[in-house]
N, C-alpha and C positions, 0 to 999 in steps of 0.2 A: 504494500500500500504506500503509493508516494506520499503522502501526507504525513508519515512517520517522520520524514525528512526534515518536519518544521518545527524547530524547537521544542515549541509551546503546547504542539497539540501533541508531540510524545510525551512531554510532560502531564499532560489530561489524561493520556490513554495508562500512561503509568500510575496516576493516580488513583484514575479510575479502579484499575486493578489491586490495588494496596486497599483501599477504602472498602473494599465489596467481602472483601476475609474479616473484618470485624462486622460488617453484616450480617454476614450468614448468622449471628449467633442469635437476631431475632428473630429469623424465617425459621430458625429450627428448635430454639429451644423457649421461646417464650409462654407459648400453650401449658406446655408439662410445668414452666415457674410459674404461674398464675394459677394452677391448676395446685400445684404442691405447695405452696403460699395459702392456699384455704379462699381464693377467689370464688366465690358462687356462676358457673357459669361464664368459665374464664372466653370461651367460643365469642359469644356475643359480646363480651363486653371487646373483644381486638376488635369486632365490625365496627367500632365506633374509629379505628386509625383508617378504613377505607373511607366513612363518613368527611374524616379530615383531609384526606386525599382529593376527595371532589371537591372541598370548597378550597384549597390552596390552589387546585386548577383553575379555579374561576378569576384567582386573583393574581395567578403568574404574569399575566402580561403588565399588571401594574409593577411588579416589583422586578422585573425582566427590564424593563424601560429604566430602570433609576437607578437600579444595579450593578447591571451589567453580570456577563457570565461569571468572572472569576469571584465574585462576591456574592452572587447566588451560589457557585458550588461548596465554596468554603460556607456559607450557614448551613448549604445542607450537610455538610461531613460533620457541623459540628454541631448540628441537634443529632447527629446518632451520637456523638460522644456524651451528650445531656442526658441523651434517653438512657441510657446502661449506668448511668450516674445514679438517674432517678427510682431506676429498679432496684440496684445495687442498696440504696438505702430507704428507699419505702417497705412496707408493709400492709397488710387487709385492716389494721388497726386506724389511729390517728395519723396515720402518713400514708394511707390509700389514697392520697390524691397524687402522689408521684407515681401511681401506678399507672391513673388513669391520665394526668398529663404525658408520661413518657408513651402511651399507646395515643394520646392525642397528634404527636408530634410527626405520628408517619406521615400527616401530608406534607409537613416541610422538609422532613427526608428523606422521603420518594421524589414530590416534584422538584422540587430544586437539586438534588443530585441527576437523578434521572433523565427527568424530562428535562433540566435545562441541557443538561449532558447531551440529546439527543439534537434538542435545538441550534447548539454549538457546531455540533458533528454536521448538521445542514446548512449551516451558513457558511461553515469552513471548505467544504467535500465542492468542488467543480460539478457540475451537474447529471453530466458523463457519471463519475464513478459513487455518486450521492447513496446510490443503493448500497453498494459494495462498502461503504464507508459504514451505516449504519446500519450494516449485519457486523463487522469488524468490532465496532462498541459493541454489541450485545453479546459477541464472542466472549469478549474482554472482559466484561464483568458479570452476565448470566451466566456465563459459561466457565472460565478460567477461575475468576475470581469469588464466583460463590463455590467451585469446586472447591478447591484450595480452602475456603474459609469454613466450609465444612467439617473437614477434616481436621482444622485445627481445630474448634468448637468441639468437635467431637471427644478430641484428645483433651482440652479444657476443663469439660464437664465431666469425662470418665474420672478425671485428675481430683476431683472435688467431691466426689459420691461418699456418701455417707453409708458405712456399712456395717449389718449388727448380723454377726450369724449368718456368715457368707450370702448376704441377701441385702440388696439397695435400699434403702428406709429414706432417702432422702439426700439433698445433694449443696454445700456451701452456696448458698448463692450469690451472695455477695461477692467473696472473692473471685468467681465466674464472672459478673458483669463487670470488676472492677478491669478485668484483663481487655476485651474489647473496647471499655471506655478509654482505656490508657492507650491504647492500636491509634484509635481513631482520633485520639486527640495530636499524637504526635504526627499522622498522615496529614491532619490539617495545618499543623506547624509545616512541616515539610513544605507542603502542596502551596501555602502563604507565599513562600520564600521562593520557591523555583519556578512557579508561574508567572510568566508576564499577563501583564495586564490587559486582557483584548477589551476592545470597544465597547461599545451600550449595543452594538448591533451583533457582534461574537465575531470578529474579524480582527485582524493582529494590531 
């Protein structure tokens, strides 16, 4: 892909890829922590971060305009860092509302990672190869980067299980979330520093 070529956007596509392995730890293990947290009916209450997700769409074009990419992507990496902050030290008790904010918070960490990530990748990609370019990000981070974040997750949480009589009873979870907060906060340091600053319109 010739677009690798250009500093800023290997920069993105690297990032991208860094960013998406502390993700994975909410597509896979949030259900079972809400669920082993004593949440009632953990299922319904995450529909409420798809809820969030459709109204940040409604309002990305305002905050895309005044923005610009590189400062929408770093809010989105760094409300996943907030959110595994918020799991990390909430509870079902007087601090269930960092439960319910850090599942509020997927539409600022979906759309502004994601979808402005996609937006970037079409303003940047020539028109010719626009497709090839945005199957490449979705390579890059459905693919590579939640694999990979998977697997560390995996190793994460095995690492952290709580065990009575060779049988799981339960799992640290705090110190689980603090590991993808800590990922994701220094990806956005990184990502701060090594990114140039493209326009309000996503061009160099």
């Amino acid at each position: 892909l010739r677009l690798m070529k250009d500093p800023s956007f290997a920069i993105f596509i690297l990032g991208s890829l860094l960013i998406c392995i502390p993700l994975a730890f909410y597509y896979s293990f949030t259900n079972p922590f809400l669920n082993e947290s004593g949440m009632v009916n953990a299922a319904g209450k995450m529909s409420m971060g798809q809820v969030s997700e459709v109204l940040f769409m409604l309002v990305m074009p305002f905050f895309f305009a005044r923005l610009g990419v590189k400062k929408m992507l770093l809010v989105g990496m760094a409300a996943w860092a907030t959110r595994y902050v918020l799991f990390a030290f909430g509870n079902t008790g007087p601090m269930v509302w960092m439960f319910y904010l850090g599942i509020l918070l997927h539409g600022i960490c979906y759309d502004f990672f994601f979808v402005t990530g996609q937006l970037y990748v079409d303003k940047k990609a020539p028109e010719a190869i626009r497709a090839n370019a945005q199957g490449f990000i979705g390579l890059v981070t459905y693919g590579a980067g939640m694999i990979i974040g998977n697997l560390v997750a995996g190793k994460v949480v095995d690492h952290y299980q709580i065990m009575e009589a060779e049988k799981v009873v339960g799992h640290f979870w705090r110190q689980t979330w603090l590991i993808p907060a800590v990922m994701a906060g220094v990806i956005v340091v990184l990502f701060a520093l090594a990114c140039r600053e493209p326009d309000k319109n996503g061009a160099k």
